[in-house]
Gaussian input, Z-matrix of N, CA and C with variables (Angstrom, degrees):
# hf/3-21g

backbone

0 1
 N
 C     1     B1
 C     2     B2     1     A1
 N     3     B3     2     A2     1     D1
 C     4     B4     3     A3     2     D2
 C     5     B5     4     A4     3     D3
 N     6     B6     5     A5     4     D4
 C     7     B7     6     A6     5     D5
 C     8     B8     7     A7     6     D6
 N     9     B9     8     A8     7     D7
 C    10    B10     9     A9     8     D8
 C    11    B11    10    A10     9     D9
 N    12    B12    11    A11    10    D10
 C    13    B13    12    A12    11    D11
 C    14    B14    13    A13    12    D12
 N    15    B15    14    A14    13    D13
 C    16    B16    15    A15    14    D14
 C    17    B17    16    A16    15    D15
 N    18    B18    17    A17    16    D16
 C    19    B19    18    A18    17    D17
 C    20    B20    19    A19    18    D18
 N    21    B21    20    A20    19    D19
 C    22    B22    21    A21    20    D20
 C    23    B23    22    A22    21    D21
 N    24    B24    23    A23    22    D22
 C    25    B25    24    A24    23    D23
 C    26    B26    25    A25    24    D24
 N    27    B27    26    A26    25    D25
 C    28    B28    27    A27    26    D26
 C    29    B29    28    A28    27    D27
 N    30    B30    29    A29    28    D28
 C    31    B31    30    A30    29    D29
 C    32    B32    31    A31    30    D30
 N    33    B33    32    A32    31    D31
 C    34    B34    33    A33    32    D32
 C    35    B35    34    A34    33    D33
 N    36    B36    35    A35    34    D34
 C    37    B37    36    A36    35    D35
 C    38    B38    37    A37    36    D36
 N    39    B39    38    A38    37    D37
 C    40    B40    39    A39    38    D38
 C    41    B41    40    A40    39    D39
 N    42    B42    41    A41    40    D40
 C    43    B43    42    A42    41    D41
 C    44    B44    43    A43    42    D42
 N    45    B45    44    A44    43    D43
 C    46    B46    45    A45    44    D44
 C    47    B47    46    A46    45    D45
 N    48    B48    47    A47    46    D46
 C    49    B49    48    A48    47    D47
 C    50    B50    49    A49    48    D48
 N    51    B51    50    A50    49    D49
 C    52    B52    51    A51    50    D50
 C    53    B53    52    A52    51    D51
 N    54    B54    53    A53    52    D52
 C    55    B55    54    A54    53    D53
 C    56    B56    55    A55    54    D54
 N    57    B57    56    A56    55    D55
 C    58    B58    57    A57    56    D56
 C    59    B59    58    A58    57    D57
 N    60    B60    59    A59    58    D58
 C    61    B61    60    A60    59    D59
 C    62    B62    61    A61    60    D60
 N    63    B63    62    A62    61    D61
 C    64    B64    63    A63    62    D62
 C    65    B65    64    A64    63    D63
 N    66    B66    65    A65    64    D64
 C    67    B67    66    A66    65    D65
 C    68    B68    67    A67    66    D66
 N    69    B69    68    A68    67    D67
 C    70    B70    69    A69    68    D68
 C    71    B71    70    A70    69    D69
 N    72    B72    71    A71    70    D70
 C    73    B73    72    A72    71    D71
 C    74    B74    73    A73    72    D72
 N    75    B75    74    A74    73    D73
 C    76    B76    75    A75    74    D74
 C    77    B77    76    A76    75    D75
 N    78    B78    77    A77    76    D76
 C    79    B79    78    A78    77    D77
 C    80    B80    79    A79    78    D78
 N    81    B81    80    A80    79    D79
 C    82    B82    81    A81    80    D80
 C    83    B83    82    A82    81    D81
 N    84    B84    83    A83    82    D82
 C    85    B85    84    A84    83    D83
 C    86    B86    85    A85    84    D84
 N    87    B87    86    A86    85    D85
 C    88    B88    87    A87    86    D86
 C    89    B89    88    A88    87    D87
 N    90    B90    89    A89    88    D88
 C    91    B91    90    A90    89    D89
 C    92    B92    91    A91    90    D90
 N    93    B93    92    A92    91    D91
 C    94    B94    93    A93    92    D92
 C    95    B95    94    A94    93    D93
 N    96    B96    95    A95    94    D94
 C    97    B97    96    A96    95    D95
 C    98    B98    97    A97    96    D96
 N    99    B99    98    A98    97    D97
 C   100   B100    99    A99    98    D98
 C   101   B101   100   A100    99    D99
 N   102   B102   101   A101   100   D100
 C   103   B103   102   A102   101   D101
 C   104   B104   103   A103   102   D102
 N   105   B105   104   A104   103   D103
 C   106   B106   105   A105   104   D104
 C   107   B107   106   A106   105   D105
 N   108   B108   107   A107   106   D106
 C   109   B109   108   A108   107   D107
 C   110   B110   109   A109   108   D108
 N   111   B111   110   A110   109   D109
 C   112   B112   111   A111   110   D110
 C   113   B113   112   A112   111   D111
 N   114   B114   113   A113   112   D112
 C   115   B115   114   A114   113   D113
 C   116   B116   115   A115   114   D114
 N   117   B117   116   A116   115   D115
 C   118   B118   117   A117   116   D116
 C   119   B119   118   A118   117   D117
 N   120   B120   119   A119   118   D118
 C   121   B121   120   A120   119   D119
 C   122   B122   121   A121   120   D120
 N   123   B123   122   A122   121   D121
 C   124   B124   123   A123   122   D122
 C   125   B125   124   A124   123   D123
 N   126   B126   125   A125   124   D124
 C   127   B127   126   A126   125   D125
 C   128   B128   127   A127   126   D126
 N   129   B129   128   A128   127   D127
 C   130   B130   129   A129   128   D128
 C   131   B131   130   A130   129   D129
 N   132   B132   131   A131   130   D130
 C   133   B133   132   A132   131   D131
 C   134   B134   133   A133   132   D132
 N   135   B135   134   A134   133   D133
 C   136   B136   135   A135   134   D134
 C   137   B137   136   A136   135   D135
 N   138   B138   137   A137   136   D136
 C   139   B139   138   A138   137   D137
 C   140   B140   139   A139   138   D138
 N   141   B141   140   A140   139   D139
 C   142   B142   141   A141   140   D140
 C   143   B143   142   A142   141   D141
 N   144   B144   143   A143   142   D142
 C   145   B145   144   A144   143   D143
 C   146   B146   145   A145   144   D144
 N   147   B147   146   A146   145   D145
 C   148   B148   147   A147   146   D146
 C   149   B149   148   A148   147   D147
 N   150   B150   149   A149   148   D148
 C   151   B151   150   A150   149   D149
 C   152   B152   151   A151   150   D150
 N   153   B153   152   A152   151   D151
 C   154   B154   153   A153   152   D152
 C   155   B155   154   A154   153   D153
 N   156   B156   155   A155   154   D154
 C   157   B157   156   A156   155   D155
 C   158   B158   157   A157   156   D156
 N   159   B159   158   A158   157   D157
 C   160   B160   159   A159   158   D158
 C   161   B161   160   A160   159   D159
 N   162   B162   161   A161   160   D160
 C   163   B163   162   A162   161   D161
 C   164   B164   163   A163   162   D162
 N   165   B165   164   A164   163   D163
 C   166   B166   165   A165   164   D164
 C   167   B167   166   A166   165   D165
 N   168   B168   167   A167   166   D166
 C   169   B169   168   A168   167   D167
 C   170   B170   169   A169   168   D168
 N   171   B171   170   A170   169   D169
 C   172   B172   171   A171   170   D170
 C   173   B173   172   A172   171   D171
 N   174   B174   173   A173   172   D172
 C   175   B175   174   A174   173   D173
 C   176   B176   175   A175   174   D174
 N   177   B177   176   A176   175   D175
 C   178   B178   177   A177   176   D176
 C   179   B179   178   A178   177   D177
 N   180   B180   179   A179   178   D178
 C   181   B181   180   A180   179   D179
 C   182   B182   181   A181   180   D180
 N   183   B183   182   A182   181   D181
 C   184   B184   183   A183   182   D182
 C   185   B185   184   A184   183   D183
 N   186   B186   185   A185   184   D184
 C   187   B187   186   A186   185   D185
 C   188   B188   187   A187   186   D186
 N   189   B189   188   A188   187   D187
 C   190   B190   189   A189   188   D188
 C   191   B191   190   A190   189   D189
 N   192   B192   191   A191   190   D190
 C   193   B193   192   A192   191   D191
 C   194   B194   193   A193   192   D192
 N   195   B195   194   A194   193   D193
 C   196   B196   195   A195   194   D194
 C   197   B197   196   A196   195   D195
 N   198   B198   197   A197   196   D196
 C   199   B199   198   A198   197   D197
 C   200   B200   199   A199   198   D198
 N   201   B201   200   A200   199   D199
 C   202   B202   201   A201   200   D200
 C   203   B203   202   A202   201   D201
 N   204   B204   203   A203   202   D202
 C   205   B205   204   A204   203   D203
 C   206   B206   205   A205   204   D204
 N   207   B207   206   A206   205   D205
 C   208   B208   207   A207   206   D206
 C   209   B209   208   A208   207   D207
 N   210   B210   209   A209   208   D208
 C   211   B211   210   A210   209   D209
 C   212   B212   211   A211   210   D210
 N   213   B213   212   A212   211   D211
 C   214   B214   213   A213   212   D212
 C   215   B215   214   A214   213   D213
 N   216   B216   215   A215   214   D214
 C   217   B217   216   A216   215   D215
 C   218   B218   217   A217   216   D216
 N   219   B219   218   A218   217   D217
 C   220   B220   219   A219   218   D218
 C   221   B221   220   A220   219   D219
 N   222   B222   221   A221   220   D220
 C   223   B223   222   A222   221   D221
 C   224   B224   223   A223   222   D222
 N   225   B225   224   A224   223   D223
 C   226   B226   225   A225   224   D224
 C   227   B227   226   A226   225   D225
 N   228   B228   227   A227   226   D226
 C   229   B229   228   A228   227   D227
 C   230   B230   229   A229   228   D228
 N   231   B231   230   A230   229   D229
 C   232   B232   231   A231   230   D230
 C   233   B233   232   A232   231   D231
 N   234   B234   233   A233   232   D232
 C   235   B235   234   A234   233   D233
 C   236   B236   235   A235   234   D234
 N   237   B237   236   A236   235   D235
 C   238   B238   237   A237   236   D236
 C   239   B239   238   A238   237   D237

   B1=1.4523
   B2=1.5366
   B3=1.3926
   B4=1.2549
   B5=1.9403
   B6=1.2122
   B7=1.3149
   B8=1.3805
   B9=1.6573
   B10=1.4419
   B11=1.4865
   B12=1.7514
   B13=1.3661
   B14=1.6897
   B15=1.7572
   B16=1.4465
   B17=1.5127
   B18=1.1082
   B19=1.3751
   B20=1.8105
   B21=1.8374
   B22=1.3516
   B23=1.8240
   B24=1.2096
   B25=1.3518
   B26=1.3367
   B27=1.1759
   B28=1.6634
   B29=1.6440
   B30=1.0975
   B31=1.7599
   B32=1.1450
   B33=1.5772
   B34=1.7349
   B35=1.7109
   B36=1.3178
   B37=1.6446
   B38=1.9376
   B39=1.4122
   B40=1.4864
   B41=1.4335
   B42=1.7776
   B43=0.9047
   B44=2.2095
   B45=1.7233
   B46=1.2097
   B47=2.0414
   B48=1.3083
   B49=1.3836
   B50=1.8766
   B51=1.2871
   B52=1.6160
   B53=1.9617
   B54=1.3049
   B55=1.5403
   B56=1.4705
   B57=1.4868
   B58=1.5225
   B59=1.4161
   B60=1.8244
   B61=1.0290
   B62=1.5483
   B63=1.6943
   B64=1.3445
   B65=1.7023
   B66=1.1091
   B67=1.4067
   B68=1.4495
   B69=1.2524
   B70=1.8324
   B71=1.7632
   B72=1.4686
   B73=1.3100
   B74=1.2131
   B75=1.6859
   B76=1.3586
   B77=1.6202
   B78=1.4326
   B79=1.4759
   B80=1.8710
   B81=1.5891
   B82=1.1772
   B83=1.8505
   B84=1.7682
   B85=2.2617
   B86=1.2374
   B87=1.5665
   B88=1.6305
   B89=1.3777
   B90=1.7944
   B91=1.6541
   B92=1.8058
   B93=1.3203
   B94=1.5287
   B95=2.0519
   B96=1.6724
   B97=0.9761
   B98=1.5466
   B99=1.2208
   B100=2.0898
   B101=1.7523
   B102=1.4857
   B103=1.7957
   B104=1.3876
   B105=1.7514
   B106=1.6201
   B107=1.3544
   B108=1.0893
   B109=1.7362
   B110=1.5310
   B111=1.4905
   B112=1.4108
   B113=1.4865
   B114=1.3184
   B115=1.3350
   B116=1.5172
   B117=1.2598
   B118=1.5319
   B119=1.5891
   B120=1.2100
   B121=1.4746
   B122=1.5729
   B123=1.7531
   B124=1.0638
   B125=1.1910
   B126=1.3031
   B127=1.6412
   B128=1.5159
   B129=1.4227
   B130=1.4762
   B131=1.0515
   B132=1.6162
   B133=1.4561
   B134=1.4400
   B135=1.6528
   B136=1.7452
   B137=1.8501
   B138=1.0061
   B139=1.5499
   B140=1.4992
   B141=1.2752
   B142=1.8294
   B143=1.6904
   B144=1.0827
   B145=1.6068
   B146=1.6424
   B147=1.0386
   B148=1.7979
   B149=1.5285
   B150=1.1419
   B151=1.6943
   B152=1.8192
   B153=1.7090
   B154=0.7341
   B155=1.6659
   B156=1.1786
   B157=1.5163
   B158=1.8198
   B159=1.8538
   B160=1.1375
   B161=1.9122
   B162=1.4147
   B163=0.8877
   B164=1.6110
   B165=1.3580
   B166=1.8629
   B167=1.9075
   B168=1.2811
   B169=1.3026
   B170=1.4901
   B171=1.3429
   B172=1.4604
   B173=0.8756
   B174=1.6098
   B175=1.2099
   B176=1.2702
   B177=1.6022
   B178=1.5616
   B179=2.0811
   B180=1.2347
   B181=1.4424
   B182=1.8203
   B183=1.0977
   B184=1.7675
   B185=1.2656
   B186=1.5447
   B187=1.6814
   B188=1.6053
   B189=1.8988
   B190=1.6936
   B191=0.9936
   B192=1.7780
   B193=1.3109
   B194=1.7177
   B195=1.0582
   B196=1.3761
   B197=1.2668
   B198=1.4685
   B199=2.0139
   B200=1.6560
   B201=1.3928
   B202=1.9573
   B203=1.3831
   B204=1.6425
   B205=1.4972
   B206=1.6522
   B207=1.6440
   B208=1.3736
   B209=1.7268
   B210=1.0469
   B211=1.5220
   B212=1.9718
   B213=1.2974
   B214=1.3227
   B215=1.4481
   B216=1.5502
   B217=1.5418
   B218=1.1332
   B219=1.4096
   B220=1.7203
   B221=1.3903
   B222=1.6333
   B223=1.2277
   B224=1.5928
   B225=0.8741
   B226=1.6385
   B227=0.7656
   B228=1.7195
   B229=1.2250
   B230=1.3007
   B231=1.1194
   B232=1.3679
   B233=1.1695
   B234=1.4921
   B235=1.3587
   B236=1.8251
   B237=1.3468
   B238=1.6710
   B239=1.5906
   A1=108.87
   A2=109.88
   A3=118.46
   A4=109.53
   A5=119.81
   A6=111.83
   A7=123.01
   A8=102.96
   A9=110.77
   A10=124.04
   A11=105.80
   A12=106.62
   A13=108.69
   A14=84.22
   A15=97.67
   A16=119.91
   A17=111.61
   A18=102.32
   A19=113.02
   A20=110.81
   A21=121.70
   A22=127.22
   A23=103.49
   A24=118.86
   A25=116.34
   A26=135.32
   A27=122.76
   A28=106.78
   A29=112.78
   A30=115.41
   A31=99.20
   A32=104.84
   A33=119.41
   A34=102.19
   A35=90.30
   A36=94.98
   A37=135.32
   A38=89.59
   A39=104.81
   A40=131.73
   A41=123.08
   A42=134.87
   A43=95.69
   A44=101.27
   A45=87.48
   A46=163.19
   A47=72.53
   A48=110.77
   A49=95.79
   A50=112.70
   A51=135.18
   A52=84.05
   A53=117.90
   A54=116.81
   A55=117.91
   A56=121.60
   A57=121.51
   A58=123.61
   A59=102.15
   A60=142.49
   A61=112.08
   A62=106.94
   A63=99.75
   A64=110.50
   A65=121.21
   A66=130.14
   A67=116.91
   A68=110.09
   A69=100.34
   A70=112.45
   A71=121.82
   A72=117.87
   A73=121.94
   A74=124.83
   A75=137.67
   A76=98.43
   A77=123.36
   A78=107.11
   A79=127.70
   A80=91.26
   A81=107.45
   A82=128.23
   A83=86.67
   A84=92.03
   A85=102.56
   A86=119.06
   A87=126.92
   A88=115.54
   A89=105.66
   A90=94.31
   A91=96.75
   A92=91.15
   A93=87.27
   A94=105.44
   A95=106.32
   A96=104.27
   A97=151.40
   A98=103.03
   A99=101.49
   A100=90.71
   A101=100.15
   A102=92.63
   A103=81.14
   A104=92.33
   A105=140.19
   A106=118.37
   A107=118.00
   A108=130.09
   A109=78.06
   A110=97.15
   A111=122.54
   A112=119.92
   A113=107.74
   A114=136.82
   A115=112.45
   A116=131.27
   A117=126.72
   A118=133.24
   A119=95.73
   A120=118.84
   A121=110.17
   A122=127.58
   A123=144.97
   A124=120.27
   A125=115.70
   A126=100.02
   A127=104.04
   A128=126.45
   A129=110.00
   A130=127.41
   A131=122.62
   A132=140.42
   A133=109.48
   A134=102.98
   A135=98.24
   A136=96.29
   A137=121.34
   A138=103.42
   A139=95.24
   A140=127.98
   A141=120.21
   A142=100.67
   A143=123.49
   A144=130.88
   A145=88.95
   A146=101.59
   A147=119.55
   A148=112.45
   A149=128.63
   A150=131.88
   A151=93.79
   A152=90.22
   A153=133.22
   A154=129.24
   A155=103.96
   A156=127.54
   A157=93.61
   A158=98.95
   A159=100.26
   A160=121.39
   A161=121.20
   A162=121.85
   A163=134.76
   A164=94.61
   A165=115.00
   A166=90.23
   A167=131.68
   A168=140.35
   A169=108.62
   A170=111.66
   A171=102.90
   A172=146.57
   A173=142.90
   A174=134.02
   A175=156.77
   A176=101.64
   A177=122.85
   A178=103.59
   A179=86.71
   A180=110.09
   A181=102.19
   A182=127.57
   A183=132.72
   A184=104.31
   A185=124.40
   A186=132.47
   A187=102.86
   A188=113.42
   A189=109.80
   A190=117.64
   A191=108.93
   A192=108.32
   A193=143.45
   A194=137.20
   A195=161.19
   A196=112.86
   A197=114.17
   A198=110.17
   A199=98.94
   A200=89.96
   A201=103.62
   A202=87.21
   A203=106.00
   A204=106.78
   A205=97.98
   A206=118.70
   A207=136.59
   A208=89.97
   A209=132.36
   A210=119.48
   A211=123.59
   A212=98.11
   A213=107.76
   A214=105.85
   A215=126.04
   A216=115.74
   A217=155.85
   A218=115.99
   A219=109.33
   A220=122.85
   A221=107.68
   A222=104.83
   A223=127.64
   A224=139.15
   A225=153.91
   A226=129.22
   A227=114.35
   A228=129.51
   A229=137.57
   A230=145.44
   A231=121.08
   A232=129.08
   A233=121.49
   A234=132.69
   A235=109.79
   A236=110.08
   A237=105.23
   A238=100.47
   D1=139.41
   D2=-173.83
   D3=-79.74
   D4=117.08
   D5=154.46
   D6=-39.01
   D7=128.83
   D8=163.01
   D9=-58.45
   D10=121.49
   D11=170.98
   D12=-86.43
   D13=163.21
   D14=176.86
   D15=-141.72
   D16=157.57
   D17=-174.42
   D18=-94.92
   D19=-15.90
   D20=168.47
   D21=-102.39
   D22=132.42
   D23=-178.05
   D24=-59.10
   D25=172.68
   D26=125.07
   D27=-117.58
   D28=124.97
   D29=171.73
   D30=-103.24
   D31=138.98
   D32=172.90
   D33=-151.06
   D34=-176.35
   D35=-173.04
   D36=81.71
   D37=-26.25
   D38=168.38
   D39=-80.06
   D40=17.34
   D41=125.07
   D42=78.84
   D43=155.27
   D44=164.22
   D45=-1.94
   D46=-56.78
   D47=-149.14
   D48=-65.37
   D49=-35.96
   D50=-131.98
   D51=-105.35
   D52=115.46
   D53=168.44
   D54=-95.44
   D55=178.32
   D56=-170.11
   D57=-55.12
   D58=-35.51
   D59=-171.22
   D60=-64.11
   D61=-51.43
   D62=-174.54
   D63=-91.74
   D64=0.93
   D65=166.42
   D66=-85.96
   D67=-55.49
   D68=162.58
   D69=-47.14
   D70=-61.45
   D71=-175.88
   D72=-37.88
   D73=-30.94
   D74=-169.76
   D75=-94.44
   D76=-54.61
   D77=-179.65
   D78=-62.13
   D79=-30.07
   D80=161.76
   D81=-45.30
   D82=-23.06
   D83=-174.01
   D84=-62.76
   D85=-12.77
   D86=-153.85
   D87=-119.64
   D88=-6.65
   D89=-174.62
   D90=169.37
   D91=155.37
   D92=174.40
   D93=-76.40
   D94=131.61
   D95=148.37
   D96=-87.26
   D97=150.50
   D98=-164.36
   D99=-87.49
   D100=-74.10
   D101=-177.20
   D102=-148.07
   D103=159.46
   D104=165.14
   D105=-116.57
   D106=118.04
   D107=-174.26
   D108=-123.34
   D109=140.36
   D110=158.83
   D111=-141.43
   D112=121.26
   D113=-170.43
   D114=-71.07
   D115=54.66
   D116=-171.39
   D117=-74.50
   D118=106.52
   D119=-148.07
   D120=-121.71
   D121=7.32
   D122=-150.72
   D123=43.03
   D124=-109.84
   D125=-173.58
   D126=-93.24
   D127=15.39
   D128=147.90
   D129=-113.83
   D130=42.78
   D131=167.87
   D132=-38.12
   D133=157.04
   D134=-174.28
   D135=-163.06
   D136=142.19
   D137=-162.47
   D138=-133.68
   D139=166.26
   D140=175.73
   D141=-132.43
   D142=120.27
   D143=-164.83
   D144=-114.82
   D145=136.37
   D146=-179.31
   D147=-132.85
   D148=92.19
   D149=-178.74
   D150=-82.89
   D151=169.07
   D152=160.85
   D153=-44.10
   D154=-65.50
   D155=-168.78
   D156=-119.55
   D157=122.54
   D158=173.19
   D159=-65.90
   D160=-21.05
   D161=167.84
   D162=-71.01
   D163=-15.78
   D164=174.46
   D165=-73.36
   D166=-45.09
   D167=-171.70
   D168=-62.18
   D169=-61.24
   D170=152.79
   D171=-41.77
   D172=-56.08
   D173=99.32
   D174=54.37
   D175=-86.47
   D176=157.40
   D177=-56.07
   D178=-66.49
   D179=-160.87
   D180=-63.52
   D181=-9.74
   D182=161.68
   D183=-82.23
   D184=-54.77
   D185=-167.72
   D186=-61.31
   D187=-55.32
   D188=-164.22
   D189=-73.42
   D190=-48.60
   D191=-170.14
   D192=-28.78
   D193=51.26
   D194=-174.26
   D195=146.12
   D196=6.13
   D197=176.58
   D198=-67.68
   D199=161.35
   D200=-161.47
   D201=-115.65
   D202=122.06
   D203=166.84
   D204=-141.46
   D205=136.28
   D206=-167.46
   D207=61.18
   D208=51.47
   D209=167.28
   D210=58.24
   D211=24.14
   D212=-176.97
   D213=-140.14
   D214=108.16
   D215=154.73
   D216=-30.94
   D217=92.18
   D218=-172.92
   D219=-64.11
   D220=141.56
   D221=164.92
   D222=-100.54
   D223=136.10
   D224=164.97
   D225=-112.92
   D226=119.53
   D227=175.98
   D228=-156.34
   D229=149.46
   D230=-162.30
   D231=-76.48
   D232=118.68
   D233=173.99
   D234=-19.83
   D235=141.47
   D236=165.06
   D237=-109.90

């Protein structure tokens, strides 16, 4: 059985430090984005990125998933 695709992320792990701004700019290297909600929670921030093109989602979420931004590993994965 094929995993359900999606067209929304969940990003976590990027901690305080990291604004809406510089997280759209980075998911954005991979695809046009639809919306970014960010959940600001200090250092247990958590954000939900929703593209355009379900394949830009794929994508994003193969390239970040453990990329280091402010010195902390993001996680990516698909929204349920």
């Amino acid at each position: 059985m094929r995993p359900r695709a999606t067209r929304t992320l969940y990003v976590g792990g990027f901690g305080a430090v990291v604004t809406a701004e510089v997280l759209h700019r980075l998911f954005a290297r991979h695809g046009e984005v639809q919306e970014l909600r960010l959940v600001d929670r200090g250092e247990a921030s958590f954000a939900y990125v929703t593209f355009i093109d379900e394949t830009d989602a794929i994508t994003a979420r193969a390239q970040l998933d453990g990329a280091q931004i402010a010195g902390r590993a993001l996680r990516v994965e698909r929204a349920e």
